[in-house]
C-alpha positions in Angstrom: 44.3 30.2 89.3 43.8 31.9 85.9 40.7 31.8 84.0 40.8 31.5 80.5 38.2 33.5 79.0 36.8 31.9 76.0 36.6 33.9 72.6 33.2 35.1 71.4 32.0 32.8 68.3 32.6 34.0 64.5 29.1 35.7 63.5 27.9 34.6 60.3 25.3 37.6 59.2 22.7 35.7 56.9 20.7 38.5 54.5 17.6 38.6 52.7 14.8 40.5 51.2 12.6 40.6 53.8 8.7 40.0 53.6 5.3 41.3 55.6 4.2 38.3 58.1 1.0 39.6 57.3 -1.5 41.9 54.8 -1.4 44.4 57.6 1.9 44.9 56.9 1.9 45.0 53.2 1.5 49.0 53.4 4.5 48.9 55.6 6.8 46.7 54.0 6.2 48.1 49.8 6.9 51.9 51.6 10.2 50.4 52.4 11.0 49.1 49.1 9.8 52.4 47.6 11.7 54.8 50.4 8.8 55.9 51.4 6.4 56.8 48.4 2.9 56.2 48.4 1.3 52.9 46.4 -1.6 53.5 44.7 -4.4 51.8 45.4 -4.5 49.4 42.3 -0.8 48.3 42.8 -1.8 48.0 46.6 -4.9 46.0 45.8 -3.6 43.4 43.7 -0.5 42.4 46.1 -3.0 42.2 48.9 -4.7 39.3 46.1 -1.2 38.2 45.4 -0.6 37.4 48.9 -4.0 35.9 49.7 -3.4 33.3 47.2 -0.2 31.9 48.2 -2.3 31.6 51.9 -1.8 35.7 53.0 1.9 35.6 53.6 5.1 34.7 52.7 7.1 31.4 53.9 10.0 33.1 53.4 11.0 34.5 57.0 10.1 31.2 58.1 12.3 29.3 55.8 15.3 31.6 56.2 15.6 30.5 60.5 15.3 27.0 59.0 18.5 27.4 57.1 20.5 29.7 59.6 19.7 27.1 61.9 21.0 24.0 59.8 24.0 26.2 59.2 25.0 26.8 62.6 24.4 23.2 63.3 26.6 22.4 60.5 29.0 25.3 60.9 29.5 23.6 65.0 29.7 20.3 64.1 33.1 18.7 65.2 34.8 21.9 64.8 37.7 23.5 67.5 35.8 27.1 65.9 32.5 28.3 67.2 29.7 30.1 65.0 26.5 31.7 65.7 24.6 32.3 63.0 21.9 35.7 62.8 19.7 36.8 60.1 18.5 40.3 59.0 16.3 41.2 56.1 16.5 44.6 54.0 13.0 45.7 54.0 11.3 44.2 56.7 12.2 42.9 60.4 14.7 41.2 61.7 16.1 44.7 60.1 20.2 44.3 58.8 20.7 47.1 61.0 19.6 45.9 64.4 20.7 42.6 63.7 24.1 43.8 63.4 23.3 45.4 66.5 22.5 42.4 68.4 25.8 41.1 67.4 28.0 44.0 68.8 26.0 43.2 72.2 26.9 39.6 72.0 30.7 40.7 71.4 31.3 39.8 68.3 34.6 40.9 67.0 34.6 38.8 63.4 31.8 38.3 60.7 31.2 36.7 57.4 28.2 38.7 55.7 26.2 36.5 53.4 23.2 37.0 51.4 20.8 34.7 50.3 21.1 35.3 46.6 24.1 33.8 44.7 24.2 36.9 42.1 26.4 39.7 42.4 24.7 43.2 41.2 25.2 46.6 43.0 21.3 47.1 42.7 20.6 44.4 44.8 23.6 42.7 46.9 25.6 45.7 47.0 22.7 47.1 48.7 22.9 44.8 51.7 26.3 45.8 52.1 25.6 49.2 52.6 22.9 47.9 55.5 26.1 46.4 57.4 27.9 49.5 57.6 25.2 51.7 58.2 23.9 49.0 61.3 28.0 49.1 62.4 27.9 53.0 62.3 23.8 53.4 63.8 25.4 51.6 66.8 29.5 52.5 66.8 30.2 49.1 66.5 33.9 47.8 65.5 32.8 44.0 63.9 35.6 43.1 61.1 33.0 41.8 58.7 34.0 39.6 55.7 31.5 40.2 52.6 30.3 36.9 50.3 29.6 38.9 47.0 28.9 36.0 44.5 28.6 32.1 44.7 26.5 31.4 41.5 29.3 29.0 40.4 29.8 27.0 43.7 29.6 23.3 42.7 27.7 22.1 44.8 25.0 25.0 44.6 25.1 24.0 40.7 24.8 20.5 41.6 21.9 21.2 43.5 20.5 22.6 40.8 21.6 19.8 38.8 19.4 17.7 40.7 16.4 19.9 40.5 16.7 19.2 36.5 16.8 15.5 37.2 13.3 15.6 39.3 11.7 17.6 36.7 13.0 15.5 33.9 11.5 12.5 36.5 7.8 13.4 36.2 7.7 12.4 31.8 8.2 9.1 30.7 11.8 8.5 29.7 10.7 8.4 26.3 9.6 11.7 26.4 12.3 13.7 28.3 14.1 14.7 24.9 11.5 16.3 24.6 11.0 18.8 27.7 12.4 22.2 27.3 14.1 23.6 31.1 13.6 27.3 31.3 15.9 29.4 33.9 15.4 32.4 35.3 15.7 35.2 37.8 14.9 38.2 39.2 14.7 41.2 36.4 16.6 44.5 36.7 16.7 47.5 35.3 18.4 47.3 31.8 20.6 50.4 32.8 22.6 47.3 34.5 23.9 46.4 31.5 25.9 49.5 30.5 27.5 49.6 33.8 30.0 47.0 34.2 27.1 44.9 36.3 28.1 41.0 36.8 24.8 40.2 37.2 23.3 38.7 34.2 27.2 37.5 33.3 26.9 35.3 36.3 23.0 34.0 36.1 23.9 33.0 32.5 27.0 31.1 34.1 24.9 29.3 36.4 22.7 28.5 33.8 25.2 27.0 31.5 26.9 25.2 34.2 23.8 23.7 35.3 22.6 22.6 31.9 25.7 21.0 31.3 25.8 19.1 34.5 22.3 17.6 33.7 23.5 17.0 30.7 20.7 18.5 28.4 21.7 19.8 24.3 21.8 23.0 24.1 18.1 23.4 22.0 16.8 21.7 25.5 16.9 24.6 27.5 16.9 28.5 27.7 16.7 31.6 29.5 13.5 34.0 30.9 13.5 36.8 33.1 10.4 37.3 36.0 9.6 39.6 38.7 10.3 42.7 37.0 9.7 45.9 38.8 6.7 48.3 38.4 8.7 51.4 37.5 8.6 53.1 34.0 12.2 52.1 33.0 12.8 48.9 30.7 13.7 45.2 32.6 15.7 42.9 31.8 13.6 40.0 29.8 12.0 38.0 28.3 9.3 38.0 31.6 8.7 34.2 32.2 5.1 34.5 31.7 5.4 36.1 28.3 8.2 33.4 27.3 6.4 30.2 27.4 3.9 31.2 25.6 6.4 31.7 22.9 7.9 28.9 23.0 4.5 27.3 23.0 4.0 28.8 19.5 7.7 26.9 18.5 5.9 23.7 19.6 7.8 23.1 23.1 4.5 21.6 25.6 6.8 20.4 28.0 8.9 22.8 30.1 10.6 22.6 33.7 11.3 26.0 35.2 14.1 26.3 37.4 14.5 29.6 39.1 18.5 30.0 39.8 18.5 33.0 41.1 16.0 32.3 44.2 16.8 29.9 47.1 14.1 30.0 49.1 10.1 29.8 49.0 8.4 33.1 49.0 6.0 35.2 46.2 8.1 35.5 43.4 8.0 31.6 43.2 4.7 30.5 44.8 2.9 33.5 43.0 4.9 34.5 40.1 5.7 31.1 38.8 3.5 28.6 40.5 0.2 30.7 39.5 1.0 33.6 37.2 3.3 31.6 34.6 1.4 28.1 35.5 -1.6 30.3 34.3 0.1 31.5 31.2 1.0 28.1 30.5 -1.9 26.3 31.0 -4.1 29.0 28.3 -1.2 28.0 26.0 -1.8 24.3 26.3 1.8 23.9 27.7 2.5 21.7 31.2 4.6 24.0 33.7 6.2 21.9 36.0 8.5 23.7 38.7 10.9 21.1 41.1 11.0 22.5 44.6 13.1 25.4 45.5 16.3 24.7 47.6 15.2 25.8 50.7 17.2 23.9 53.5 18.2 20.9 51.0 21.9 19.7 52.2 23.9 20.7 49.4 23.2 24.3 49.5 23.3 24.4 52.9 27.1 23.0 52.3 27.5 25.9 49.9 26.4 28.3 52.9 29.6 26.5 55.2 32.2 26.2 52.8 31.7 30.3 51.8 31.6 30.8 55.4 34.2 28.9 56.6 36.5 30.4 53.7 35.7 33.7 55.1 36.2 33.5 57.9 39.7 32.8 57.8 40.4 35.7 56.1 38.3 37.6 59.0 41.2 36.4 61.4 43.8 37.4 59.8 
Protein backbone atom coordinates (compact mmCIF):
# COMPACT_ATOMS: atom_id res chain seq x y z
CA UNK A 1 0.00 0.00 0.00
CA UNK A 2 1.33 3.42 -0.99
CA UNK A 3 1.59 6.32 1.26
CA UNK A 4 0.79 9.50 0.09
CA UNK A 5 3.04 11.98 1.48
CA UNK A 6 1.38 15.16 2.19
CA UNK A 7 2.93 18.54 0.74
CA UNK A 8 4.64 20.89 3.22
CA UNK A 9 2.21 24.12 3.83
CA UNK A 10 2.81 27.52 1.76
CA UNK A 11 4.97 29.75 4.32
CA UNK A 12 3.78 33.06 4.61
CA UNK A 13 6.96 35.20 5.93
CA UNK A 14 5.30 38.18 8.01
CA UNK A 15 8.14 41.20 8.47
CA UNK A 16 8.54 44.01 10.70
CA UNK A 17 10.75 46.48 12.30
CA UNK A 18 11.57 44.80 15.20
CA UNK A 19 11.68 46.38 18.90
CA UNK A 20 13.78 45.75 22.35
CA UNK A 21 11.33 43.61 24.82
CA UNK A 22 13.09 45.51 27.30
CA UNK A 23 15.51 48.88 28.25
CA UNK A 24 18.27 46.30 28.59
CA UNK A 25 18.11 45.83 25.16
CA UNK A 26 17.74 49.37 23.96
CA UNK A 27 21.71 49.52 23.47
CA UNK A 28 21.32 46.34 21.48
CA UNK A 29 18.62 47.00 19.25
CA UNK A 30 19.59 51.23 18.18
CA UNK A 31 23.37 49.44 17.28
CA UNK A 32 21.37 47.46 14.94
CA UNK A 33 19.61 50.22 13.28
CA UNK A 34 22.82 52.24 13.24
CA UNK A 35 25.22 49.05 11.95
CA UNK A 36 26.94 49.22 14.67
CA UNK A 37 27.79 52.92 15.69
CA UNK A 38 27.83 54.08 19.04
CA UNK A 39 24.70 56.29 20.57
CA UNK A 40 25.63 58.97 22.56
CA UNK A 41 24.52 59.14 25.72
CA UNK A 42 21.80 62.01 25.25
CA UNK A 43 20.20 60.22 22.26
CA UNK A 44 20.52 56.91 24.50
CA UNK A 45 19.00 58.69 27.50
CA UNK A 46 15.96 60.05 26.17
CA UNK A 47 14.71 56.70 24.36
CA UNK A 48 15.30 54.91 27.59
CA UNK A 49 12.53 57.95 28.81
CA UNK A 50 10.73 57.39 25.59
CA UNK A 51 10.21 53.82 26.39
CA UNK A 52 9.52 54.20 30.14
CA UNK A 53 6.56 56.18 29.34
CA UNK A 54 4.68 54.05 27.00
CA UNK A 55 5.27 51.37 30.19
CA UNK A 56 9.25 50.31 29.21
CA UNK A 57 8.66 48.47 26.09
CA UNK A 58 7.04 48.18 22.96
CA UNK A 59 3.57 46.14 22.30
CA UNK A 60 4.68 45.68 19.04
CA UNK A 61 6.23 42.09 19.00
CA UNK A 62 3.34 41.13 20.91
CA UNK A 63 0.80 42.45 18.58
CA UNK A 64 2.54 41.14 15.44
CA UNK A 65 2.00 37.01 16.75
CA UNK A 66 -1.63 38.32 17.29
CA UNK A 67 -1.96 38.99 13.63
CA UNK A 68 0.25 36.06 12.21
CA UNK A 69 -1.89 34.01 14.23
CA UNK A 70 -5.47 35.39 13.01
CA UNK A 71 -3.85 35.03 9.57
CA UNK A 72 -3.09 31.52 9.62
CA UNK A 73 -6.39 30.95 11.23
CA UNK A 74 -7.89 32.74 8.44
CA UNK A 75 -5.53 31.67 5.70
CA UNK A 76 -6.70 27.62 6.99
CA UNK A 77 -10.12 28.18 7.15
CA UNK A 78 -12.16 25.85 4.82
CA UNK A 79 -9.41 25.79 2.41
CA UNK A 80 -8.03 22.35 0.27
CA UNK A 81 -4.35 24.72 0.70
CA UNK A 82 -2.44 24.70 4.01
CA UNK A 83 -0.39 27.80 5.44
CA UNK A 84 1.77 28.41 8.28
CA UNK A 85 2.42 31.62 8.94
CA UNK A 86 6.21 32.90 10.69
CA UNK A 87 7.36 36.22 11.60
CA UNK A 88 10.81 37.85 11.61
CA UNK A 89 11.81 41.38 12.48
CA UNK A 90 14.77 43.45 10.88
CA UNK A 91 16.48 44.74 13.89
CA UNK A 92 15.63 42.73 16.57
CA UNK A 93 14.68 38.89 17.32
CA UNK A 94 12.77 36.77 15.74
CA UNK A 95 15.69 37.91 13.19
CA UNK A 96 14.40 37.67 9.16
CA UNK A 97 17.35 35.56 8.75
CA UNK A 98 16.79 32.69 11.14
CA UNK A 99 13.29 32.80 10.59
CA UNK A 100 13.76 31.95 7.12
CA UNK A 101 15.87 29.49 8.58
CA UNK A 102 13.34 27.80 10.53
CA UNK A 103 11.26 27.51 7.45
CA UNK A 104 13.96 25.65 5.31
CA UNK A 105 13.88 23.07 8.40
CA UNK A 106 10.20 22.75 8.31
CA UNK A 107 10.48 22.00 4.34
CA UNK A 108 9.16 24.67 2.99
CA UNK A 109 9.46 24.82 -0.75
CA UNK A 110 6.95 28.09 -1.50
CA UNK A 111 6.64 31.52 0.38
CA UNK A 112 4.78 34.71 0.11
CA UNK A 113 7.07 37.48 1.94
CA UNK A 114 5.04 40.21 3.46
CA UNK A 115 5.88 43.19 5.44
CA UNK A 116 3.87 44.89 7.77
CA UNK A 117 4.01 48.33 6.13
CA UNK A 118 1.74 48.96 3.05
CA UNK A 119 4.37 51.48 1.44
CA UNK A 120 6.83 50.62 -1.10
CA UNK A 121 10.37 52.50 -0.61
CA UNK A 122 13.86 50.84 -1.20
CA UNK A 123 15.02 52.49 2.20
CA UNK A 124 12.68 50.63 4.06
CA UNK A 125 10.76 47.53 2.35
CA UNK A 126 13.34 46.89 -0.07
CA UNK A 127 15.49 46.41 2.91
CA UNK A 128 13.53 43.45 4.17
CA UNK A 129 13.93 41.92 0.97
CA UNK A 130 17.40 41.89 1.01
CA UNK A 131 17.06 39.96 4.73
CA UNK A 132 15.20 37.06 2.81
CA UNK A 133 17.92 36.37 0.54
CA UNK A 134 20.62 36.90 2.69
CA UNK A 135 18.66 34.32 5.51
CA UNK A 136 18.15 31.86 2.12
CA UNK A 137 21.95 32.19 1.30
CA UNK A 138 23.27 32.23 5.47
CA UNK A 139 21.57 28.72 5.38
CA UNK A 140 21.73 27.37 1.49
CA UNK A 141 18.24 27.21 1.48
CA UNK A 142 16.17 26.85 -2.01
CA UNK A 143 12.42 28.53 -0.76
CA UNK A 144 10.74 30.09 -4.02
CA UNK A 145 9.62 33.21 -2.14
CA UNK A 146 6.94 35.55 -3.60
CA UNK A 147 7.55 39.35 -2.51
CA UNK A 148 4.36 41.68 -1.47
CA UNK A 149 6.01 45.14 -2.33
CA UNK A 150 2.96 47.58 -1.83
CA UNK A 151 -0.79 47.29 -0.70
CA UNK A 152 -1.46 51.01 0.35
CA UNK A 153 -4.38 50.92 -2.06
CA UNK A 154 -6.02 47.59 -1.08
CA UNK A 155 -9.79 48.35 -0.41
CA UNK A 156 -10.29 46.99 2.28
CA UNK A 157 -7.06 48.30 4.04
CA UNK A 158 -8.53 51.84 2.96
CA UNK A 159 -11.73 50.93 4.26
CA UNK A 160 -10.33 50.19 7.42
CA UNK A 161 -9.00 53.30 7.42
CA UNK A 162 -12.20 54.60 6.37
CA UNK A 163 -13.62 53.52 9.52
CA UNK A 164 -10.91 54.87 11.68
CA UNK A 165 -12.21 58.49 10.30
CA UNK A 166 -15.74 57.54 11.21
CA UNK A 167 -14.68 56.81 15.09
CA UNK A 168 -12.78 59.96 15.30
CA UNK A 169 -15.46 62.05 13.62
CA UNK A 170 -17.76 59.97 16.47
CA UNK A 171 -16.26 61.52 19.65
CA UNK A 172 -17.70 65.64 18.47
CA UNK A 173 -21.15 66.33 18.34
CA UNK A 174 -22.54 65.93 14.77
CA UNK A 175 -22.88 69.56 14.67
CA UNK A 176 -19.39 70.03 15.08
CA UNK A 177 -17.76 67.38 12.77
CA UNK A 178 -17.49 69.99 9.81
CA UNK A 179 -15.50 71.27 11.78
CA UNK A 180 -12.60 68.70 12.67
CA UNK A 181 -9.56 68.73 10.49
CA UNK A 182 -8.03 64.64 9.96
CA UNK A 183 -4.38 64.84 9.67
CA UNK A 184 -2.38 61.75 7.97
CA UNK A 185 0.81 60.70 8.22
CA UNK A 186 3.76 58.45 8.18
CA UNK A 187 7.02 57.58 8.79
CA UNK A 188 9.61 60.40 7.44
CA UNK A 189 12.58 59.62 5.02
CA UNK A 190 15.31 61.06 3.91
CA UNK A 191 14.33 63.77 1.17
CA UNK A 192 17.07 62.17 -1.19
CA UNK A 193 13.93 59.71 -1.76
CA UNK A 194 12.44 62.04 -3.81
CA UNK A 195 15.00 62.49 -6.63
CA UNK A 196 15.23 58.79 -7.04
CA UNK A 197 12.27 57.43 -8.63
CA UNK A 198 11.02 56.38 -4.83
CA UNK A 199 7.04 55.38 -4.78
CA UNK A 200 6.91 56.05 -1.42
CA UNK A 201 5.37 59.37 -0.70
CA UNK A 202 3.35 58.81 -4.30
CA UNK A 203 1.64 55.99 -2.57
CA UNK A 204 1.12 57.41 1.21
CA UNK A 205 -0.48 60.45 -0.64
CA UNK A 206 -2.72 57.73 -2.56
CA UNK A 207 -3.82 56.21 0.58
CA UNK A 208 -4.54 59.36 1.91
CA UNK A 209 -6.72 60.60 -0.81
CA UNK A 210 -8.42 57.43 -1.15
CA UNK A 211 -9.24 57.38 2.43
CA UNK A 212 -10.44 60.89 2.57
CA UNK A 213 -12.70 60.27 -0.14
CA UNK A 214 -14.21 57.12 1.26
CA UNK A 215 -15.11 59.07 4.54
CA UNK A 216 -16.23 61.46 2.58
CA UNK A 217 -14.59 64.56 4.06
CA UNK A 218 -13.95 68.19 1.55
CA UNK A 219 -10.93 68.54 0.66
CA UNK A 220 -10.14 71.71 3.27
CA UNK A 221 -11.10 68.80 6.01
CA UNK A 222 -8.05 67.07 5.93
CA UNK A 223 -4.17 67.10 5.18
CA UNK A 224 -0.92 65.65 5.28
CA UNK A 225 2.19 65.61 8.18
CA UNK A 226 5.15 63.63 8.32
CA UNK A 227 6.60 62.04 12.02
CA UNK A 228 9.26 59.99 13.22
CA UNK A 229 12.01 61.46 11.29
CA UNK A 230 15.48 60.12 11.81
CA UNK A 231 18.28 61.73 13.93
CA UNK A 232 20.78 61.99 11.09
CA UNK A 233 22.04 65.40 9.69
CA UNK A 234 20.31 65.04 6.27
CA UNK A 235 16.80 66.81 5.67
CA UNK A 236 13.26 64.53 6.19
CA UNK A 237 10.53 64.50 4.63
CA UNK A 238 7.89 66.88 6.52
CA UNK A 239 6.03 68.72 7.87
CA UNK A 240 6.91 66.61 11.49
CA UNK A 241 3.34 66.08 13.03
CA UNK A 242 4.26 67.80 16.10
CA UNK A 243 5.38 70.98 14.31
CA UNK A 244 2.14 70.84 12.04
CA UNK A 245 -0.68 71.11 14.38
CA UNK A 246 0.56 73.75 15.90
CA UNK A 247 0.26 75.43 12.59
CA UNK A 248 -2.79 74.70 11.85
CA UNK A 249 -3.68 75.80 15.29
CA UNK A 250 -2.60 79.26 14.32
CA UNK A 251 -5.18 78.82 10.98
CA UNK A 252 -7.88 78.33 13.69
CA UNK A 253 -8.34 74.28 13.16
CA UNK A 254 -8.90 73.08 17.40
CA UNK A 255 -10.20 69.89 16.31
CA UNK A 256 -8.03 67.36 14.54
CA UNK A 257 -8.12 63.40 14.23
CA UNK A 258 -4.72 61.96 13.39
CA UNK A 259 -4.69 58.88 11.49
CA UNK A 260 -1.28 57.39 10.95
CA UNK A 261 -1.59 55.31 7.41
CA UNK A 262 1.57 54.27 7.22
CA UNK A 263 1.69 52.15 10.72
CA UNK A 264 -0.49 49.01 11.40
CA UNK A 265 0.39 48.15 14.55
CA UNK A 266 0.87 49.62 18.21
CA UNK A 267 4.39 50.40 19.09
CA UNK A 268 6.55 53.92 19.88
CA UNK A 269 6.14 55.83 17.05
CA UNK A 270 2.28 55.85 17.87
CA UNK A 271 2.04 55.46 21.67
CA UNK A 272 5.10 57.98 22.08
CA UNK A 273 5.36 60.02 19.04
CA UNK A 274 1.69 60.79 18.61
CA UNK A 275 -0.11 59.85 21.70
CA UNK A 276 2.41 62.05 23.98
CA UNK A 277 4.79 63.98 21.86
CA UNK A 278 2.13 65.59 19.32
CA UNK A 279 -0.85 65.20 22.10
CA UNK A 280 1.72 67.47 24.04
CA UNK A 281 2.17 69.85 21.12
CA UNK A 282 -1.37 70.02 20.85
CA UNK A 283 -2.54 70.43 24.09
CA UNK A 284 0.15 73.95 24.64
CA UNK A 285 -1.58 74.99 21.38
CA UNK A 286 -5.07 74.75 22.86
CA UNK A 287 -5.93 72.13 20.05
CA UNK A 288 -7.78 68.53 21.01
CA UNK A 289 -5.65 65.52 19.42
CA UNK A 290 -7.67 62.72 19.21
CA UNK A 291 -6.04 59.51 17.60
CA UNK A 292 -8.69 56.30 16.68
CA UNK A 293 -6.89 53.01 17.49
CA UNK A 294 -4.34 51.60 15.29
CA UNK A 295 -5.34 48.49 13.13
CA UNK A 296 -3.70 46.01 14.91
CA UNK A 297 -5.61 42.63 14.47
CA UNK A 298 -8.99 44.47 13.27
CA UNK A 299 -10.69 41.96 10.54
CA UNK A 300 -10.44 43.97 7.55
CA UNK A 301 -6.82 44.35 7.55
CA UNK A 302 -6.25 41.08 8.56
CA UNK A 303 -8.41 40.24 5.13
CA UNK A 304 -6.01 42.46 3.35
CA UNK A 305 -3.05 40.26 4.83
CA UNK A 306 -5.10 36.88 3.07
CA UNK A 307 -6.16 38.18 -0.06
CA UNK A 308 -2.17 39.52 -0.84
CA UNK A 309 -1.26 36.19 0.39
CA UNK A 310 -3.41 34.04 -1.26
CA UNK A 311 -2.70 36.01 -4.64
CA UNK A 312 0.77 35.22 -4.18
CA UNK A 313 0.85 32.37 -3.62
CA UNK A 314 -0.50 31.19 -6.73
CA UNK A 315 1.99 32.76 -8.52
CA UNK A 316 4.63 30.87 -6.08
CA UNK A 317 3.20 27.56 -7.67
CA UNK A 318 3.51 28.12 -10.80
Amino acid sequence: MTVAIAEPPIGVLLMAYGSPESLDDLPGYLSDIRSGRTTNRLVMNEMVNNYRLIGGKSPLLEICRQQGAALEALLNQGSGQRYKVYLGMRHWSPWIEETVRDMINDGITQAVAIVLAPHFSNLSIGKYHHKVEAGLEMFDGNINFEFVDSYHNAPKYIQALVNRVHDGLSRWPEAERNQVHVVFSAHSLPVRILSTGDPYQDQLFETARLVAEGAGLKQSQWSWSYQSAGRTPEPWLGPQIEKYIPELAEKGIKNVISIPVGFVSDHVEILFDIDIKAQKAAQESGVRLERPPALNTDPLYIETLADLVKAKSQKSKV
